[in-house]
Structure formats: structure tokens, C-alpha cells
N, C-alpha and C positions, 0 to 999 in steps of 0.2 A: 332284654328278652333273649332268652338264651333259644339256641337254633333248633332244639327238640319243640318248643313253646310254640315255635313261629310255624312249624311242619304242621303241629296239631290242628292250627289259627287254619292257613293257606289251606289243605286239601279239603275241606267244609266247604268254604268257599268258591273253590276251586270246583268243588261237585256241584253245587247249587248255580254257579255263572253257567257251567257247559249243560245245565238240565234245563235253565231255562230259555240258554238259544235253541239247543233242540226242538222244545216245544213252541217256540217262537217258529222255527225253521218249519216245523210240521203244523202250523195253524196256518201259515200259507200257501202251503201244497194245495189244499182245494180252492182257494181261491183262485191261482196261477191256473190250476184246473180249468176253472169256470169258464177262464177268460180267454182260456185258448178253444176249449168247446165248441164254439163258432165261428173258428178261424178255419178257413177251407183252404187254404194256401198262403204262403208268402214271396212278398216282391225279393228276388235276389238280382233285379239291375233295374236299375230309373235310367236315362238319360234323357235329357229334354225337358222339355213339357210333357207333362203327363197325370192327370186327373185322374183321381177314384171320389166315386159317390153315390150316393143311395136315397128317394126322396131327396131331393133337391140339395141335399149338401154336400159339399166338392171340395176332395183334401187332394196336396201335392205329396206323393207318398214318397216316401225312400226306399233304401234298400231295407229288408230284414221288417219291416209294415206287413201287416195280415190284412189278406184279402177275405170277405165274408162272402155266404150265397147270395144272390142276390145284389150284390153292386155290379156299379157299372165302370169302367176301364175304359178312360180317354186317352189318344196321345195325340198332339200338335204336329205340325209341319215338320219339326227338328225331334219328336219323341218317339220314344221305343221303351218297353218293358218287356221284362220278361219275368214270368211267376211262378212259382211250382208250388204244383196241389199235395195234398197229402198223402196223396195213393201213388204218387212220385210221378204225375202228370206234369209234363212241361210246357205253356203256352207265350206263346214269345210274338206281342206285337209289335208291326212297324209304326210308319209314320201315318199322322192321318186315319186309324184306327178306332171303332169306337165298337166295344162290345160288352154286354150283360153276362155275366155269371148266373144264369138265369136259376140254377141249380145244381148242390152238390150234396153231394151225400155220401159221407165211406168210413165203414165202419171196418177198423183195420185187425179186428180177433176172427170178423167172419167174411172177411173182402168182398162185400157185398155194398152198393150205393147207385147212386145215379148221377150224370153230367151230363149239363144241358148248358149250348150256349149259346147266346142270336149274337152274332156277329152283324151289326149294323150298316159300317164300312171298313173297308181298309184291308189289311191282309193280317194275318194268326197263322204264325208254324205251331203247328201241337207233335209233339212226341208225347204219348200213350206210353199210361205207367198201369199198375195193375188194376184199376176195377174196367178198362176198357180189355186186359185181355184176359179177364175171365168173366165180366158179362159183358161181351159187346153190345147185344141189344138195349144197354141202359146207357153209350154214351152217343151223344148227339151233337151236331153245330149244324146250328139253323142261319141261315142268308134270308136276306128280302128276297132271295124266287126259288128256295130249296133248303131242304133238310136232309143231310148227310149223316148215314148210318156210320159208323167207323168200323174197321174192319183191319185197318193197316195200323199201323205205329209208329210211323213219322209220317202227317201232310203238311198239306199249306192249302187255306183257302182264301181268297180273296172277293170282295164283294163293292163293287163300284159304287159311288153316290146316285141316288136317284135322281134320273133326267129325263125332261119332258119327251113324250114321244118324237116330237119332233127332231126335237137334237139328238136322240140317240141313233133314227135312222141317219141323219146326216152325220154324223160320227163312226159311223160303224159302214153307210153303204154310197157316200160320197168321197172320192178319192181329189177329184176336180173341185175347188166351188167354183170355179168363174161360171160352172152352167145356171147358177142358180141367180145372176145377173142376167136382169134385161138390156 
């Protein structure tokens, strides 16, 4: 086959392999689409013990794992996570943390959504990316005894485990126990 023959043979081919990666390559764009759609952030640090799940099912996540609206963020005695949302919201739990993504919403052509999050126990630094500073009144973190308007752009809230009235006075307004011995 002489090297004029084999030119003629190869760029046909040659055109027909890279037309149909392309299209190959562009029948997955919406898919990949799809399936980020619902992803409201991702984990960029695990350490530890650290649980995600939604309706009772409970995955050990990694790093570079998508977080959705609506699940729920465990971490253990030795865990900590940190996540960032879409709107370039940073939430960073410690140890012993347990909080809902209760809802998010951001739509990044018209910076506009909502964030909402009950922090159950444990403590969450949030640094605030852009839908808390241009609607603040859409984002929120809700505690067992308060709902926190945001207004700043880096806190930290912390929210103790729930304990019997009793023990909480004696934890908080007993310095002594021996008085509490007959």
C-alpha cells in the first residue's frame, strides 16, 4: 500500500473515531448534568467517623462526595467534616455533631436560594458565601432553643445534647455537690 493510499484509508477514519467521541463525549454532558443538579455541596475533608444520610440510610463519605438538601451530617467522638456549598458557603463540623441540611437552594445566574439548617448537637463554624450576603434573610441555623438569622460571615454555633431538667440545673448552678449529700 503505497503512503498516498494509506493517507486517503487513515483521515476517514480518523474523522469518523474523533466524531464519534465527541458525540459520545456530548450524550454525557446531561447526564453528568443531571446528576450534579442535586448536589448542594461537597465534602472537601472527612476525618474520623463521619456519617451522611437521608431516610434511614447511612454512607461513610469522603472527600470530593456530594452533599444533597435534605440529608443529614453525623460525626463521632474522633470526627470532623467540612463541606462547601455551592454559593461558596463553608460549614465545618466538629466532633460529636449532628446536623440536617434542612434546605438549599441557589441558583448561581440569579444568586438567589435559600439555607436552612437545624443543628441538632455539637458545634458548626459556617463562613457565608454569596446567597447569605446578598439575601440574608433566606439563610438560617436553627438549635433546639433558637433560630439564628445570619447576618455576619464567619460564626460558630454550638448546641449541647439535651438533658433532663435536673441535670442541667445541677450542671450549670452546682459548683459543690457534696450539698447534695445527706
Amino acid at each position: 500500500m503505497s503512503p498516498t493510499t494509506a493517507r486517503r484509508l487513515f483521515c476517514p477514519l480518523a474523522a469518523l473515531a474523533l466524531a464519534l467521541s465527541a458525540s459520545l463525549a456530548w450524550a454525557q454532558a446531561p447526564v453528568a448534568a443531571a446528576a450534579d443538579a442535586g448536589r448542594a455541596g461537597t465534602f472537601k475533608q472527612v476525618q474520623g467517623e463521619v456519617r451522611l444520610g437521608k431516610d434511614g440510610t447511612r454512607s461513610a463519605p469522603q472527600s470530593g462526595d456530594a452533599v444533597r438538601s435534605g440529608e443529614r451530617i453525623a460525626t463521632g467522638r474522633d470526627g470532623a467534616a467540612s463541606v462547601v456549598l455551592k454559593d461558596g458557603t463553608v460549614l465545618t463540623l466538629g466532633p460529636n455533631t449532628t446536623a440536617d441540611l434542612s434546605q438549599f437552594q441557589y441558583d448561581a445566574t440569579t444568586q438567589e436560594g435559600n439555607f436552612a439548617l437545624d443543628l441538632l448537637q455539637g458545634s458548626l463554624r459556617v463562613v457565608t458565601g454569596l446567597l447569605a450576603k446578598i439575601n440574608p434573610d433566606r439563610f438560617k441555623v436553627k438549635t433546639p432553643t433558637a433560630v439564628v438569622g445570619v447576618r455576619g460571615t464567619d460564626f460558630i454555633v454550638e448546641a449541647a445534647p439535651k438533658l433532663e431538667p435536673l441535670q442541667f440545673y445541677l450542671n450549670h448552678h452546682w459548683r459543690d455537690h457534696s450539698r447534695l449529700r445527706r
